[in-house]
C-alpha positions as semicolon CSV with decimal commas, in nm:
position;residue;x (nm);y (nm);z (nm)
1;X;-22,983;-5,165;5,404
2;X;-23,018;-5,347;5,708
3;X;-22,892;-5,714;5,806
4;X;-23,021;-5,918;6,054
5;X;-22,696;-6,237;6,134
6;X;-22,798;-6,558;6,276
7;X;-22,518;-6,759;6,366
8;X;-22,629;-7,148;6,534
9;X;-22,329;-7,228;6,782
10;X;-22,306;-7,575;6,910
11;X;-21,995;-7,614;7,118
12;X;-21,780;-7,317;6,949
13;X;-21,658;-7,125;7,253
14;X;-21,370;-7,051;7,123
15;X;-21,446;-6,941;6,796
16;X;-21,747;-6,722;6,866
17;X;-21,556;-6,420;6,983
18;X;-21,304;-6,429;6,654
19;X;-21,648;-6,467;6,450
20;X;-21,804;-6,201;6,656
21;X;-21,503;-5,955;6,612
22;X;-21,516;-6,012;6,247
23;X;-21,858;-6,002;6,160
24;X;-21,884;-5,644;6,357
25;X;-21,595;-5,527;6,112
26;X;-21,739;-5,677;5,785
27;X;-22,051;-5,529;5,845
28;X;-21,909;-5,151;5,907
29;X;-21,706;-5,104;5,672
30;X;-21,946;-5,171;5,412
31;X;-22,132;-4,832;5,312
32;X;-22,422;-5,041;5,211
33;X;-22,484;-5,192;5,542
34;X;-22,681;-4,889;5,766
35;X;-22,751;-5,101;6,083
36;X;-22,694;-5,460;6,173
37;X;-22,773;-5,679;6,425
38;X;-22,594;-6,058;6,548
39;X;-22,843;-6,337;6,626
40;X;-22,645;-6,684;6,815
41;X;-22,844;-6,929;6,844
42;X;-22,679;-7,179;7,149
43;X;-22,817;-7,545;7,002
44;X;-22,730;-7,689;7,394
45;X;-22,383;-7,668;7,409
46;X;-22,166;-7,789;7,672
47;X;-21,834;-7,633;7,670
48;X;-21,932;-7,271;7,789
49;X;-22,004;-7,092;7,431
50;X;-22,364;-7,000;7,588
51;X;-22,207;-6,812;7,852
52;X;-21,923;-6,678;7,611
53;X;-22,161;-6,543;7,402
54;X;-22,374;-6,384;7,688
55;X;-22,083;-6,202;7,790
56;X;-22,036;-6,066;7,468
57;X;-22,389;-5,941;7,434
58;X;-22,317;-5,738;7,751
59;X;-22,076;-5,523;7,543
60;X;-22,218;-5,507;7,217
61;X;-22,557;-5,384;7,183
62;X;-22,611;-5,535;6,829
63;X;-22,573;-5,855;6,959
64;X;-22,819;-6,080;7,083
65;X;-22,821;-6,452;7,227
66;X;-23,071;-6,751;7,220
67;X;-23,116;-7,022;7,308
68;X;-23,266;-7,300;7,105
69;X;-23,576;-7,425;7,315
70;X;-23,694;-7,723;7,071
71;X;-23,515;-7,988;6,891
72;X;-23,152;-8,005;6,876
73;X;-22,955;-7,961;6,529
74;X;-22,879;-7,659;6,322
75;X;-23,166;-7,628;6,083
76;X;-23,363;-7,560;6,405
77;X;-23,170;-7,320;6,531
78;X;-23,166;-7,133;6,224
79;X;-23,543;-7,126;6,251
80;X;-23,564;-6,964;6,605
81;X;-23,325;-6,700;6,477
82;X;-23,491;-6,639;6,145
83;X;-23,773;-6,614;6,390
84;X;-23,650;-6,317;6,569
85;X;-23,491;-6,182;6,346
86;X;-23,611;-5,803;6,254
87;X;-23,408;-5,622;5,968
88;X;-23,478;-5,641;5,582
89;X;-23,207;-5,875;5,476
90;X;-23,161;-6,209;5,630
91;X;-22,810;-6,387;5,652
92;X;-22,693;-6,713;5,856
93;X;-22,329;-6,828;5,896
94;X;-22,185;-7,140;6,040
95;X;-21,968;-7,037;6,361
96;X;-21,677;-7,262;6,300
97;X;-21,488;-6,952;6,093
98;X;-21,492;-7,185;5,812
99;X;-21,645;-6,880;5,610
100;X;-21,547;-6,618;5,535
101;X;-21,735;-6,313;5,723
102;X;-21,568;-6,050;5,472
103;X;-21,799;-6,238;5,169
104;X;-22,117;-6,039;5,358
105;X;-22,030;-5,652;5,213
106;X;-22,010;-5,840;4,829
107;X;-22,309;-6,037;4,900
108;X;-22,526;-5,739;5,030
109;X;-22,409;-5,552;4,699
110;X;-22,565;-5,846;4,479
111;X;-22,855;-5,780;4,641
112;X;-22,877;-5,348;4,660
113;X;-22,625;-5,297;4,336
114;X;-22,781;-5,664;4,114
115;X;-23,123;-5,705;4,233
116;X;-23,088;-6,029;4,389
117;X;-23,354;-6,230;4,644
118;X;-23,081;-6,509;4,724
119;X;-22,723;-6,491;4,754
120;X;-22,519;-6,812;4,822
121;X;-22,133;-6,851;4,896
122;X;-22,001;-7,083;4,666
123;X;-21,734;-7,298;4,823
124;X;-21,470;-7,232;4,528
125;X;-21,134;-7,345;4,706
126;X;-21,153;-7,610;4,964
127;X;-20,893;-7,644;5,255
128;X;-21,080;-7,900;5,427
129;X;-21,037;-8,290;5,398
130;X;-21,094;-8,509;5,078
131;X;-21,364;-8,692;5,201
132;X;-21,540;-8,345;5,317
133;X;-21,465;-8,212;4,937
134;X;-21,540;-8,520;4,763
135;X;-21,923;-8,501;4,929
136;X;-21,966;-8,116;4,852
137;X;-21,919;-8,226;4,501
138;X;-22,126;-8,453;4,488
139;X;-22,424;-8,250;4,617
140;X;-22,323;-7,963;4,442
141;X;-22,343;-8,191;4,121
142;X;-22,679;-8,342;4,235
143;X;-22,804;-8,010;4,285
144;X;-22,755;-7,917;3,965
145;X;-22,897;-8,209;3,781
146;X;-23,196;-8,268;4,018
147;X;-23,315;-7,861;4,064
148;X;-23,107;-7,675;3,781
149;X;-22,902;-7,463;4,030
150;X;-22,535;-7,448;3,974
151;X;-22,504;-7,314;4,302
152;X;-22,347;-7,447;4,638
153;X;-22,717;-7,505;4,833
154;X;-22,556;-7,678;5,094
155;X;-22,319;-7,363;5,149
156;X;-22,322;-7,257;5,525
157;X;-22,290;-6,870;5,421
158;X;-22,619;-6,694;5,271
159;X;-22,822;-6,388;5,248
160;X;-23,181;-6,328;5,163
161;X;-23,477;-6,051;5,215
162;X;-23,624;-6,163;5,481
163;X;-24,001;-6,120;5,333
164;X;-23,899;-6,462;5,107
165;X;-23,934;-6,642;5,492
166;X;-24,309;-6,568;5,515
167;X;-24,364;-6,720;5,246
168;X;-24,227;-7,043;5,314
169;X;-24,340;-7,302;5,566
170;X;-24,000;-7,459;5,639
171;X;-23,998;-7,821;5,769
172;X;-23,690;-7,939;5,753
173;X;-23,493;-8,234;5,911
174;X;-23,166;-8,147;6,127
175;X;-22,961;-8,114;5,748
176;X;-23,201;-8,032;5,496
177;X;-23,321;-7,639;5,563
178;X;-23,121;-7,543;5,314
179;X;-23,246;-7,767;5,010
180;X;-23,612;-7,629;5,158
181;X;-23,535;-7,255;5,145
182;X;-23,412;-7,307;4,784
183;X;-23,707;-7,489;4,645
184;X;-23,930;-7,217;4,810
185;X;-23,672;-6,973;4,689
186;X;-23,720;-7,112;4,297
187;X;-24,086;-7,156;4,363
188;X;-24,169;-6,823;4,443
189;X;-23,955;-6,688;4,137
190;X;-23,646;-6,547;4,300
191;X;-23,341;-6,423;4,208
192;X;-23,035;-6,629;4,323
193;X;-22,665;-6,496;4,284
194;X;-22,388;-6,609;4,446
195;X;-22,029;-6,511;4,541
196;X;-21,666;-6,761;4,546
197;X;-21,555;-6,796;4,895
198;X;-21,218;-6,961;4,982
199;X;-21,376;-7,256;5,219
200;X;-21,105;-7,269;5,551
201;X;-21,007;-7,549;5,772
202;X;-21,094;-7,568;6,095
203;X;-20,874;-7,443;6,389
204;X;-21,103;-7,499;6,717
205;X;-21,344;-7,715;6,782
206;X;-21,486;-8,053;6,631
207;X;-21,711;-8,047;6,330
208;X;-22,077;-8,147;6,360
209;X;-22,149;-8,227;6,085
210;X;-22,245;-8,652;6,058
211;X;-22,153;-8,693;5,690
212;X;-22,329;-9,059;5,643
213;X;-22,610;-8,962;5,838
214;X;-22,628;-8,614;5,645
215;X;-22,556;-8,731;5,335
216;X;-22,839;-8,953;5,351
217;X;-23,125;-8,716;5,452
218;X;-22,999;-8,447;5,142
219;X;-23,006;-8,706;4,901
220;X;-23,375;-8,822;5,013
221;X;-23,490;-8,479;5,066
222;X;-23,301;-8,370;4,718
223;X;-23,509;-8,634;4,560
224;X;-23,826;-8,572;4,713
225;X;-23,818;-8,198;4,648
226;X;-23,750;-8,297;4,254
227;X;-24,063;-8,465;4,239
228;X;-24,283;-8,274;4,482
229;X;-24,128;-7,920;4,489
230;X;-24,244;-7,657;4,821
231;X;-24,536;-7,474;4,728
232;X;-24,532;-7,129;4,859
233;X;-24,813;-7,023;5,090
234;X;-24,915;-6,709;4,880
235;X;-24,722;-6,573;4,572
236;X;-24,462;-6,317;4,571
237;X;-24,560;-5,976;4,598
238;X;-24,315;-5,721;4,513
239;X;-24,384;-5,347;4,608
């Protein structure tokens, strides 16, 4: 199989090369993986990890940069890389090295060995703040009771064919893609699986992530997907 990597980077010059060097090794030494290919996606940084990243590129064929040319946040910049990306299986990763890389070869099995559409890295063991775990409860728990997935949908680590993306017309706000892609995900019938991941602590770098101002666009979007779930633009066809 073949896995296209798209990685939005917003001021993570330092860890982009770690992430790089272990996503290249993740990805071959897993006998299921036949080609790959690493899509950043620079959301306007400022500290250099544009021009980090474009000096990586220069060494590694498999690796290509871009940079987002529309609104700011993450969820768009997981758009323009869906966007180019070209291999059968789809996967984004946050570029803090808060996951785990080495989950991808397990993941990618769910999908060739299981028969999965959607695999999601469940955050099992947290080595973050309380406040940060106390909140990925929650939503974990409101997921569950709002769209009957036990699964971590706010999870920065996931894999999917990439034929479920033309089926969905994705519209999210800066935090929400992911609560999209799984109601178009359940709409259209998929298969979700998941795999524990050990959830690390930052090293470099600030975190992004605006936890009142997130935190309030999930839980509207989580309850406005309960009532009006995505409706796919054509059913699933599988050949």
């Amino acid at each position: 199989m073949s896995v296209s990597i798209v990685v939005p980077a917003l001021n993570e010059a330092a860890n982009i090369p770690v992430l790089v060097k272990r996503l290249q090794a993740a990805c071959q030494r897993s006998p299921l993986i036949a080609s790959f290919e690493v899509i950043i996606v620079d959301d306007h940084s400022t500290d250099g990890t544009l021009e980090v990243c474009q000096r990586l590129a220069q060494r590694h064929t498999w690796l290509k940069v871009l940079q987002n040319q529309g609104q700011p946040g993450k969820a768009f910049s997981l758009l323009e890389g869906f966007r180019a990306a070209r291999y059968e299986l789809v996967g984004m990763i946050d570029a803090d090295l808060q996951y785990p890389p080495e989950a991808l070869p397990a993941m990618i099995a769910k999908i060739y060995d299981d028969g999965a559409d959607v695999v999601i890295a469940n955050r099992v063991h947290h080595k973050t703040s309380l406040r940060r775990r106390i909140v990925s409860k929650l939503f974990r728990s409101l997921s569950g009771l709002l769209h009957g997935q036990p699964y971590d949908m706010q999870s920065g680590l996931k894999l999917l064919r990439r034929d479920i993306l033309t089926y969905c017309d994705l519209k999210p706000t800066r935090w929400t893609l992911d609560l999209e892609l799984m109601s178009y995900a359940q709409a259209l019938g998929c298969r979700i699986d998941s795999v524990d991941i050990d959830f690390a602590e930052r090293v470099s770098g600030q975190s992004k992530i605006q936890l009142v101002r997130a935190s309030y666009e999930i839980l509207k979007q989580s309850l406005k997907l309960r009532f009006h779930p995505r409706t796919p633009t054509h059913p699933l066809v599988r050949s």
